[in-house]
N, C-alpha and C positions, 0 to 999 in steps of 0.2 A: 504494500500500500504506500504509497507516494505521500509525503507529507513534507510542504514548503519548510516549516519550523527546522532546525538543526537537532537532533535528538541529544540525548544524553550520552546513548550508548549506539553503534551504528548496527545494525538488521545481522542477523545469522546469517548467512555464515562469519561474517566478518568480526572482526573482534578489538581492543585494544592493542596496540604491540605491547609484547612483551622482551624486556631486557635477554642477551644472552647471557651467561651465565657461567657454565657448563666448559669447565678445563678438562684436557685431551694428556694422555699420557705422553706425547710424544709432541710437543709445540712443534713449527714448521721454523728455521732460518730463514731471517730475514730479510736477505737479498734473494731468497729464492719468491717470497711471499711478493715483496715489490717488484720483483720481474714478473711475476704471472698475476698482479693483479696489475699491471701496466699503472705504478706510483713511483715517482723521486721520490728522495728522501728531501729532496727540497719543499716535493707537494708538500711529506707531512709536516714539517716544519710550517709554514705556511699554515695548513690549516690548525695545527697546535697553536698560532698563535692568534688567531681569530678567533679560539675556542672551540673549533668545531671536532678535535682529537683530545683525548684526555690525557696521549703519551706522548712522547718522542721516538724514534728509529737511530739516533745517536748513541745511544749507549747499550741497546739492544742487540742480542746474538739472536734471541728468538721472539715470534709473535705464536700466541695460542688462540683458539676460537674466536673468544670476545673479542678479542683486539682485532684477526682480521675479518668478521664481521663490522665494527666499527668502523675500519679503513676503508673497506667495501663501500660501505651505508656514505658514508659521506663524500666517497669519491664518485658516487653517481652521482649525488645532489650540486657537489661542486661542478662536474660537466654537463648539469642539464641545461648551461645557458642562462643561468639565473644570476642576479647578481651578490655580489654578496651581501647585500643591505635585502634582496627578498631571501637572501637562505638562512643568513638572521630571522628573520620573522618567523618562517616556516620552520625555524626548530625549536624557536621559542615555546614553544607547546609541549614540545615534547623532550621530557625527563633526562639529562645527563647520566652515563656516559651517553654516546648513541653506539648503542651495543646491538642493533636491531637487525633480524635476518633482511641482508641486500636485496633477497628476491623478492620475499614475500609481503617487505612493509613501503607501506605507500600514502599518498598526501591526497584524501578527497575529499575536494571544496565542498561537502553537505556536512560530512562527519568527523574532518580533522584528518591525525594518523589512525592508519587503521592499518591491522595486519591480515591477510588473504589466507584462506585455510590451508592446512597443509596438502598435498597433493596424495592422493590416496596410496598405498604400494600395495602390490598383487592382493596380500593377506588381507588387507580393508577390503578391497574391492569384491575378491569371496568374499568373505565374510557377510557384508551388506546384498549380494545376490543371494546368496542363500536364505537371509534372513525375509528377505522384500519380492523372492518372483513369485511364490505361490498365492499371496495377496496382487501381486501385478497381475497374472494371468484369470482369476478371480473375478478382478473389476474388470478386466479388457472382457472376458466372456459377457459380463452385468450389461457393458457398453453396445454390445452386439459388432466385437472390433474381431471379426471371422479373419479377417483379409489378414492381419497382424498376428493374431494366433497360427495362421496357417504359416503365414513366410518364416515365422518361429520355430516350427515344427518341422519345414521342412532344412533350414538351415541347421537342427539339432539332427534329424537323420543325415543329410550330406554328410558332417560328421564322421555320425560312427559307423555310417556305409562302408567307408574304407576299411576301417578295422575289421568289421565283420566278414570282409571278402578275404583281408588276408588269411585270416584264420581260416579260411574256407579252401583257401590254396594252401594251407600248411596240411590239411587231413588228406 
């Protein structure tokens, strides 16, 4: 439901960002993490003193998650064209350090920052098929959706038609 007002909190799936956190046994070198996140050590400097990094790369051998999650996060901000007086503004909202996943968190003009859900991996996506087709196929019969049950049906035999032929040439 569409509503002009700015809400408090933004619609599901979407959520507040949340900080990262979460140190890794094995941190990454330095000049490996700014060669493959394409950053000087000049950029961080730079943004360290604008305030928009909480660290240095000076005295540093290694960076761990949090850190280059926050190099990430604010190296797209800093090359989206913006200047720094709006990237000022547009972080001003949002909570120090900026520890926030680079892919998933993002700036929407109704809601603020908001963080995008995570992307489902194989197990979720079983998981929720298993628990939601028997209610799908259900409502699609309630719907009189034959045409959608059927392309269903026959895409689940194509399937396992192979198999069963193999087996049939192994006897």
């Amino acid at each position: 439901m569409y509503s002009p007002a700015r809400p408090d909190q933004p619609p599901e799936p979407w959520r507040r960002p949340v900080q990262k956190i979460q140190r890794t046994l094995f941190p990454d070198n330095v000049q490996w993490v700014l060669a493959h996140a394409g950053v000087s050590r000049d950029d961080v400097r730079r943004w360290q003193v604008l305030g928009w990094l909480s660290f240095g790369t000076d005295a540093l051998t290694t960076l761990d998650d949090p850190e280059l999650s926050e190099l990430c996060f604010i190296r797209n901000i800093a090359r989206s064209g913006l200047s720094d007086e709006q990237i000022d503004a547009f972080l001003e909202g949002l909570p120090k350090p900026y520890r926030y996943d680079p892919l998933r968190t993002a700036y929407n003009f109704a809601w603020g920052w908001v963080e995008a859900p995570a992307i489902p991996g194989t197990y979720d996506v079983d998981a929720f098929i298993e628990e939601h087709l028997s209610d799908w196929i259900a409502q699609k019969a309630e719907q009189g959706d034959s045409d959608r049950l059927q392309d269903l049906m026959s895409e689940v035999w194509d399937k396992l038609r192979p198999s069963a032929s193999a087996n049939e040439d192994e006897e």
